[in-house]
MARZAMI-484205 format. One line per 3 residues: their letters; for each residue z, y, x of C-alpha. Coordinates in Angstrom, 3 decimals. Each point is the difference from the previous one (the first is absolute). Layout:
<nodes>
A) Z,Y,X | ... .
</nodes>
This chain:
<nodes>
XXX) 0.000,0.000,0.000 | -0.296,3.671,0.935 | 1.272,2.770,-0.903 .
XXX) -2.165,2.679,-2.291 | 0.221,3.694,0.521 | 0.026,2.434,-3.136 .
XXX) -0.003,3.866,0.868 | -1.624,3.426,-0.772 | -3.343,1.171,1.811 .
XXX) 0.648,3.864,-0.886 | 3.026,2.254,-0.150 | 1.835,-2.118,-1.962 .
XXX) 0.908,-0.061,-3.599 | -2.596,-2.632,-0.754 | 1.639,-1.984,-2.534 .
XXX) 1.727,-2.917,3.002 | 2.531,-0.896,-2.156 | -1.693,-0.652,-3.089 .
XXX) -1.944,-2.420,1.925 | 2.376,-1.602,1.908 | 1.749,-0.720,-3.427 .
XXX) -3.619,-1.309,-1.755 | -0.533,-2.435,3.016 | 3.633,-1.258,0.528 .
XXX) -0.089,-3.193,-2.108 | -2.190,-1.172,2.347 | 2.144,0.530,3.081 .
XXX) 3.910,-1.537,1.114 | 1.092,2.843,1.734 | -1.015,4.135,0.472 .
XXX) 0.759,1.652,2.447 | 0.671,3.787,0.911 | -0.965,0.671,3.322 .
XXX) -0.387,3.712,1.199 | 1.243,3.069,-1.634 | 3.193,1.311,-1.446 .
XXX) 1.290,1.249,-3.617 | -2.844,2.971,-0.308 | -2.688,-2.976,-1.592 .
XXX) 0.248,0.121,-3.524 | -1.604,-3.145,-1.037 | -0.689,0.381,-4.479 .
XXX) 0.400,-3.179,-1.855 | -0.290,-0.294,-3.796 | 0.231,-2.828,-1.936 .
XXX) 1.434,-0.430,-4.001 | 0.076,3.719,-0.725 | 2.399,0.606,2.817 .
XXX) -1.061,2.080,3.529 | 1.725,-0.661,3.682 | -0.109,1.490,3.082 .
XXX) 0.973,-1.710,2.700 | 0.564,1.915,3.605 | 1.732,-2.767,2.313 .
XXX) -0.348,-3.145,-1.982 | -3.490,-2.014,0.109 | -2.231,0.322,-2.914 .
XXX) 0.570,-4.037,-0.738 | 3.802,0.223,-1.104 | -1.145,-0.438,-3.648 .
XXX) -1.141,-3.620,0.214 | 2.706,-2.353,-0.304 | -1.605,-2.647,2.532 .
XXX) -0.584,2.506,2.883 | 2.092,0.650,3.054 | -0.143,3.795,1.075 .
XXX) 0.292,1.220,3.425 | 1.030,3.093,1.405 | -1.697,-0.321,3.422 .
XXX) 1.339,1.148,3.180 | -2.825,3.216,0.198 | 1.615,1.405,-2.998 .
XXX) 2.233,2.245,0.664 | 3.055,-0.066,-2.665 | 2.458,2.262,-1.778 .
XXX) 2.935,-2.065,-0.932 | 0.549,3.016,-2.994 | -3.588,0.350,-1.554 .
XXX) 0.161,-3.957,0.546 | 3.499,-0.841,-2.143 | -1.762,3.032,-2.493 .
XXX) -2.955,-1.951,-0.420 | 1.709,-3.255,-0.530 | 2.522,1.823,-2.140 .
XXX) -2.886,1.197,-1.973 | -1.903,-3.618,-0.761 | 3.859,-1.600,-0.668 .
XXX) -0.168,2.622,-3.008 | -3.625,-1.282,-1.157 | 1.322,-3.499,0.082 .
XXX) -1.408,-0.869,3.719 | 2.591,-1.069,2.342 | -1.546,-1.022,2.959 .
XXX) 2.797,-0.292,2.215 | 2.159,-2.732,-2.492 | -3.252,-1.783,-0.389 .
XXX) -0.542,-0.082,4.095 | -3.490,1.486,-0.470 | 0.358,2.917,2.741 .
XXX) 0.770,-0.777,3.936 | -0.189,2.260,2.215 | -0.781,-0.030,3.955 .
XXX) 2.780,0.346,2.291 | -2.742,2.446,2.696 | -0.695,2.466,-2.695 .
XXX) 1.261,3.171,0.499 | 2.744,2.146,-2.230 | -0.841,3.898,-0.462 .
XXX) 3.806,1.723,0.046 | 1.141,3.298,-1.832 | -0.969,1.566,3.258 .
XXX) -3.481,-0.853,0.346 | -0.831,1.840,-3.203 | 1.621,2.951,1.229 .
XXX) -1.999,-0.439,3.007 | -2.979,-0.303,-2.226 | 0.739,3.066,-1.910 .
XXX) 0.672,2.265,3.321 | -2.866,-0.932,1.579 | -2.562,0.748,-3.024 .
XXX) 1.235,2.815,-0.527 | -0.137,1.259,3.747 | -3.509,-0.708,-0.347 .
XXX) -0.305,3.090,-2.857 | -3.566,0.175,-0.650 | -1.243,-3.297,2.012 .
XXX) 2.122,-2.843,-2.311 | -1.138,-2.996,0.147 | 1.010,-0.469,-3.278 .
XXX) 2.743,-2.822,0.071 | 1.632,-1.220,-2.645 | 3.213,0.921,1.720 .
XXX) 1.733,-3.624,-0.423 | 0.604,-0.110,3.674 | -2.642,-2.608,0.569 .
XXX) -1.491,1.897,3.476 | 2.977,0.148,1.778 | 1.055,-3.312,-1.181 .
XXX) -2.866,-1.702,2.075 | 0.574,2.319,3.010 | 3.200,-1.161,0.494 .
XXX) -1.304,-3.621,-0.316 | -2.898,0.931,2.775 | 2.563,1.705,1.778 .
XXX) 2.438,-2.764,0.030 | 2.703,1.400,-1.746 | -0.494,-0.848,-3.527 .
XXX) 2.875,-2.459,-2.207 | -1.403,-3.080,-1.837 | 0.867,-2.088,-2.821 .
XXX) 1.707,-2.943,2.182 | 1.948,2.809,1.553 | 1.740,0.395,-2.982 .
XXX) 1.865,-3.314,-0.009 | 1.060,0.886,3.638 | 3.833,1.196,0.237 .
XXX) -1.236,3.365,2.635 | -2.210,0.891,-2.913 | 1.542,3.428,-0.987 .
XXX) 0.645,1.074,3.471 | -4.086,-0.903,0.835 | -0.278,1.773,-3.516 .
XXX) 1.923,3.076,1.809 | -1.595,-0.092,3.329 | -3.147,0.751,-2.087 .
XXX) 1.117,2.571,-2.061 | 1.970,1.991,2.631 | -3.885,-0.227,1.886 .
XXX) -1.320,1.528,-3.237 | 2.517,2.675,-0.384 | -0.586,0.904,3.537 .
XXX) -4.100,0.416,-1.086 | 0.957,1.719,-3.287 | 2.343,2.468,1.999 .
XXX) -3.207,1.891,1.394 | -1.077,0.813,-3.563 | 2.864,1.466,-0.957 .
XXX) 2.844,-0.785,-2.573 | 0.393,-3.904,-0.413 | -0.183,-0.365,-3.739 .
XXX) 2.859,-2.319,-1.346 | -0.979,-3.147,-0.570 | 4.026,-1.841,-0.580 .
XXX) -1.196,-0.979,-4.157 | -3.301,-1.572,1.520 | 1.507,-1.933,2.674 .
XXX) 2.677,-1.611,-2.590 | -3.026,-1.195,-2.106 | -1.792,-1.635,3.288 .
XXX) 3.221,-1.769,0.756 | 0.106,-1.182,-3.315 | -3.419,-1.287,-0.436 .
XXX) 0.678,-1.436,3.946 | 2.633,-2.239,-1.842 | -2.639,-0.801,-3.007 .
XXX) -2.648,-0.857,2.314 | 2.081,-2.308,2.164 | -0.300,-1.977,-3.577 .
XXX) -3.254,-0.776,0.086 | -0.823,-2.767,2.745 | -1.609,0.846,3.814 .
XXX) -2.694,-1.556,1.192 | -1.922,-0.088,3.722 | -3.613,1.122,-2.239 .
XXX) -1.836,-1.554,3.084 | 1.259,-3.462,-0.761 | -0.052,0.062,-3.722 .
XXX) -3.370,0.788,-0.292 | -1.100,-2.238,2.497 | 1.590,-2.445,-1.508 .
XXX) -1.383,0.416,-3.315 | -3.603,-0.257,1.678 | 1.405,-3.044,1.581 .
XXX) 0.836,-1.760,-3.626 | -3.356,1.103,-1.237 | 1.472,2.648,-2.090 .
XXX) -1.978,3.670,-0.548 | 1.206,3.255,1.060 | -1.741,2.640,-0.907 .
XXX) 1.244,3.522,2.582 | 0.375,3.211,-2.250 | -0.525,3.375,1.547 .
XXX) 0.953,3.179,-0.986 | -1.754,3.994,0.677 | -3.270,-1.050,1.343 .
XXX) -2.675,-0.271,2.173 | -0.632,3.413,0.428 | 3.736,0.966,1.024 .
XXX) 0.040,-2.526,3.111 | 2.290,1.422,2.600 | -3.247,-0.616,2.329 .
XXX) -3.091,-0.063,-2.020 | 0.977,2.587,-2.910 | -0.484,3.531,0.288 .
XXX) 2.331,0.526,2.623 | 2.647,1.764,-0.495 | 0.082,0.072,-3.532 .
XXX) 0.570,-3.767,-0.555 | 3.041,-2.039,-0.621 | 2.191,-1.696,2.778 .
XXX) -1.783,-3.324,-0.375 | -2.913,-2.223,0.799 | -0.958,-0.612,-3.728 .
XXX) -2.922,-2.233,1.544 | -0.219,-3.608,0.029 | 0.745,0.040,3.450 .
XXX) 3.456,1.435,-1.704 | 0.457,-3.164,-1.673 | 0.167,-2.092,3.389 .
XXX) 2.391,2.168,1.362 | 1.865,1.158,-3.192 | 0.706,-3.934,-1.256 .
XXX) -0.516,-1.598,3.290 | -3.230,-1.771,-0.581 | -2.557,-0.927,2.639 .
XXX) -3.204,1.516,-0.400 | -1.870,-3.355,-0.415 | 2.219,-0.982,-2.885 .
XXX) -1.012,3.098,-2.282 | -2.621,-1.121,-2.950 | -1.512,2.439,-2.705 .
XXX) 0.299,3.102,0.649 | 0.128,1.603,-3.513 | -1.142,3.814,0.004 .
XXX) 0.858,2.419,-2.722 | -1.440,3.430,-1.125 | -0.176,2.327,-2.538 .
XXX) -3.580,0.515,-2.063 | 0.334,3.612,1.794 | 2.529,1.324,2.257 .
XXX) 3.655,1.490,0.720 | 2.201,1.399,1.875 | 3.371,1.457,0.473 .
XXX) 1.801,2.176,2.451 | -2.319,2.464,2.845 | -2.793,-1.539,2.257 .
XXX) -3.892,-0.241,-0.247 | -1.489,-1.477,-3.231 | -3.825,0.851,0.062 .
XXX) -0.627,-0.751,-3.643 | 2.659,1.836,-1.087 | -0.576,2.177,-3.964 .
XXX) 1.048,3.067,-0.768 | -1.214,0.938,-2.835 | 0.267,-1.198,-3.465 .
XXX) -1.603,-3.603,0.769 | 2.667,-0.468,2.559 | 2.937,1.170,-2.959 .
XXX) -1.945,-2.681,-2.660 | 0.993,-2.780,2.257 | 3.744,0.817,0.878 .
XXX) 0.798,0.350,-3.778 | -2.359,-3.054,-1.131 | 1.377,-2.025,2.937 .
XXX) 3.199,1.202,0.228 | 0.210,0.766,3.395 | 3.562,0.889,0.691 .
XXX) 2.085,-1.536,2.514 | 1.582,-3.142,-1.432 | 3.157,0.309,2.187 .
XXX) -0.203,4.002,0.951 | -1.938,1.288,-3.239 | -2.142,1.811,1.915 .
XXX) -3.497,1.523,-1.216 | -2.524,-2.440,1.904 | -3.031,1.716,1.649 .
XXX) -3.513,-1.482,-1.804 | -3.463,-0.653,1.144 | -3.388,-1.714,-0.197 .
XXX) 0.088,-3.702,1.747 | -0.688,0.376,3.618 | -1.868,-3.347,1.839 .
XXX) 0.598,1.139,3.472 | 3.687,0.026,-0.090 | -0.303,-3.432,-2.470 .
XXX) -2.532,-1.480,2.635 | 2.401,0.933,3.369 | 2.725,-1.095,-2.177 .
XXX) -1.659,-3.833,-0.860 | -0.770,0.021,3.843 | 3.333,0.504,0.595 .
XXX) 1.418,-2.909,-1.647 | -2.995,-2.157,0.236 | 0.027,0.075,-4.274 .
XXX) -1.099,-3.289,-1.969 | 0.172,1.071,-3.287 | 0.434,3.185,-1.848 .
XXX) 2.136,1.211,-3.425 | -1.462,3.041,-1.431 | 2.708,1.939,-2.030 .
XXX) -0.256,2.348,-2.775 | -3.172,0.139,-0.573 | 1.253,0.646,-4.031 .
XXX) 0.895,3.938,1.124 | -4.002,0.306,0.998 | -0.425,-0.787,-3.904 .
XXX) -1.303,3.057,-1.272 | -1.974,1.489,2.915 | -3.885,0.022,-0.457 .
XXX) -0.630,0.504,3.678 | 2.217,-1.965,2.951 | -0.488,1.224,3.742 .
XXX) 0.413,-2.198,3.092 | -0.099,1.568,3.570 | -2.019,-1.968,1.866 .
XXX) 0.128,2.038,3.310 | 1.852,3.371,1.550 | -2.077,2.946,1.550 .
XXX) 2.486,0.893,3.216 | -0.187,1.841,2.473 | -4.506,0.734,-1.082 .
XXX) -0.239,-4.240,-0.205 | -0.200,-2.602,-2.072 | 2.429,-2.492,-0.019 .
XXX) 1.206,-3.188,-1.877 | 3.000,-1.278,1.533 | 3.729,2.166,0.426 .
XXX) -0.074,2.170,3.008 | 3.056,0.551,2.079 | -0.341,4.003,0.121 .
XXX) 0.377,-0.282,-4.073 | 3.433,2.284,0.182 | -1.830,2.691,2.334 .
XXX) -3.323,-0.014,-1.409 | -1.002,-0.380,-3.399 | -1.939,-2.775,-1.523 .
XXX) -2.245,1.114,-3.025 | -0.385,-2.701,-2.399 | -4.118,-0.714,-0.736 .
XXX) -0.390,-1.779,-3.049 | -2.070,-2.108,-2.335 | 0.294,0.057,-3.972 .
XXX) 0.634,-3.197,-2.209 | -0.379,-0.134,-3.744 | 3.369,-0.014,-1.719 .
XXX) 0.659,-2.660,-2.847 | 1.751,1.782,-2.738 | 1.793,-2.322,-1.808 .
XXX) 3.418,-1.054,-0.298 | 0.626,-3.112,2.167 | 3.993,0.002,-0.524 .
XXX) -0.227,-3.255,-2.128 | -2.459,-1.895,1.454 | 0.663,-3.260,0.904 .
XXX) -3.166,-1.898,2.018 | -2.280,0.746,2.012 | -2.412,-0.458,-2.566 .
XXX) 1.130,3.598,-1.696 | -0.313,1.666,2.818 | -2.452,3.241,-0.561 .
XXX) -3.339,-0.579,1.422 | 0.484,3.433,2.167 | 3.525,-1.407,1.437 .
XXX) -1.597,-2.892,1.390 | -2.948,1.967,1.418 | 3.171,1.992,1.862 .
XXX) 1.455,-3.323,0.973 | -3.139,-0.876,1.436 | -0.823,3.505,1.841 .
XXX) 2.947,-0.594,1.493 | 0.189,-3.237,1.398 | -3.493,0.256,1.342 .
XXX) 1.581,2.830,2.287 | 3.352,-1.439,1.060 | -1.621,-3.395,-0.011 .
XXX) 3.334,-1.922,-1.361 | 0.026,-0.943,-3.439 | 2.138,1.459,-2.814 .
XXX) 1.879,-2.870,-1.344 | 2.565,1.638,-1.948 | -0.834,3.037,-3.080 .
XXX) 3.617,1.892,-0.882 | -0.808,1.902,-3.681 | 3.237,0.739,-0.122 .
XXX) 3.575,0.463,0.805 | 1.352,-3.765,-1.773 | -0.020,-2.870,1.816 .
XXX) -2.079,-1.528,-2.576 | -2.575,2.502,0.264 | -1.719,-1.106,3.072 .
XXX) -3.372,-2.427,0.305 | -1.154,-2.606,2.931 | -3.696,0.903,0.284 .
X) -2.131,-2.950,1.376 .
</nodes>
């Protein structure tokens, strides 16, 4: 057995969780493996909506292990919220011994949001945009050796490593000015410390090797995507992670010949949230129509989402990236009503034409060139085979897989579980 790969080929906000929870019957275990609480993975199912920001997007089928892998990086109070949260919707995941999480993974203190906080705002006019959950200095304390992890907890030095840390961080945080207090914050992390010591520690490495071992299937969840890669996003507006497969390996502790499908997701056109380049990027009324018809607002930060037209380049650098197999095309249903669908095809930088992302993209601007696809007008919300689909949404379908040459396997026309088609 290997192990498949499911993540985001733009800025994120693709619909990852939805489709982790559609394809989960098929798989024994999921497993988070880069990424901290800022993902806000939408599930619904029976009238009800979830958003999950730590916990993988499989925790609603009762046969299914979930893993929170040792890339994630984890805080023990949005965790114990999240939990709290699901115990109120009848989920307890924890009594049912449905979560585990992996002893290497990283915890984000009190202090590392207030790190987080300082150091956006330094930046005034040149934010990055983060979501301020402390996520960025998290993983520089883990490159930087210094970082506290989830088997740490069980240790009996663990508050004074917990101190060491924060007296580091209050040494940092002295330079900006005032230390904000922080005293009601860190009694809620030692109190979800003692929850999370509940649920049971795993080495990640050896569980899911073992699972491949016993010819069971894992399927690796990411979070953010492609497009935020610490090293092959648009530098530096990314996130802290490697959101690519190569992630996986390294986030789960997977060797790179045991990863399988690689299962790429993206959105019938494009967003994005927070500052950096985004070529296609509307402005204007078209741009409005599809944050209010899609809803684009941050699903953990609420957030207004930036909107544009579907740009191949980045999806085509993005499937390169991750060496793509298949392809899930979400929410194509907010395209509904449009007559007219544009797909940039190339950029115009720098007096050239290009098709692939260039590495100057944050210096020099790349204007989108287009082509023009006929809309389909019609409600596809309710459609249930592939059959229905509009004659003008397959034509898209078609368009383009001819140009990222990977086929489209899976059609979300909506935000339910059960409104999402296999296409042969």
């Amino acid at each position: 057995m290997k192990v498949d790969v499911l993540l985001g080929l733009q800025w994120g906000d693709e619909g990852k969780g939805k489709i982790v929870d559609v394809l989960t019957p098929d798989y024994d275990l999921i497993a988070r493996f880069q990424g901290g609480p800022n993902a806000g993975h939408t599930l619904e199912f029976d009238g009800q909506k979830y958003v999950l920001n730590t916990i993988p997007s499989g925790i609603f089928n009762p046969k299914t292990l979930n893993l929170i892998g040792n890339g994630v990086v984890i805080d023990p109070i949005i965790l114990k919220r999240e939990l709290d949260n699901l115990k109120k919707n009848g989920f307890d995941p924890v009594k049912e011994g449905k979560l585990v999480l992996a002893r290497r993974a990283h915890l984000i203190l009190p202090t590392h949001q207030l790190l987080d906080a300082a150091s956006e705002s330094n930046m005034g006019t040149k934010k990055i945009g983060s979501t301020l959950k402390g996520i960025g200095p998290t993983y520089m304390d883990k490159t930087g050796r210094n970082g506290i992890r989830v088997g740490d907890t069980t240790l009996p030095d663990f508050k004074e490593r917990y101190q060491k840390l924060v007296d580091k961080h209050k040494s940092i945080l002295s330079h900006y000015g005032e230390i904000p207090d922080f005293s009601e914050k860190e009694a809620a992390f030692f109190e979800a410390i003692a929850f999370i010591k509940t649920i049971p520690h795993v080495d990640s490495e050896q569980l899911v090797n073992n699972y491949l071992k016993e010819g069971k299937k894992v399927l690796a969840e990411g979070a953010q995507g492609t497009l935020l890669d610490i090293d092959f996003g648009s530098y530096p507006f990314v996130t802290s992670s490697n959101t690519t497969t190569a992630g996986a390996c390294t986030g789960l502790g997977v060797a790179p010949k045991n990863i399988g499908d690689v299962i790429g997701i993206f959105k019938a056109y494009c967003t994005r949230v927070g500052g950096g380049p985004f070529p296609t990027e509307l402005h204007d009324e078209t741009g409005e129509t599809l944050r209010q018809v899609g809803h684009e607002f941050g699903a953990t930060t609420g957030r207004a989402r930036r909107t544009g037209w579907i740009d191949l380049p980045a999806l085509k650098y993005a499937i390169m990236l991750n060496g793509v197999t298949e392809l899930v095309m979400t929410k194509a249903d907010v395209l509904n009503d449009f007559a007219e669908i544009k797909v940039c095809t190339h950029y115009i930088q720098n007096g050239e034409k290009v098709d692939l992302m260039p590495y100057d993209i944050i210096t020099h601007e790349a204007k989108p060139v287009y082509e023009t696809v006929k809309g389909w007008q019609e409600d596809i919300c309710h459609i249930k085979a592939e059959s229905e689909i509009p004659q003008a949404l397959k034509d898209y379908i078609a368009y383009l897989e001819k140009h990222l040459e990977v086929p489209i396997k899976y059609l979300s026309v909506g935000p339910d579980r059960l409104q999402t088609l296999v296409l042969n």
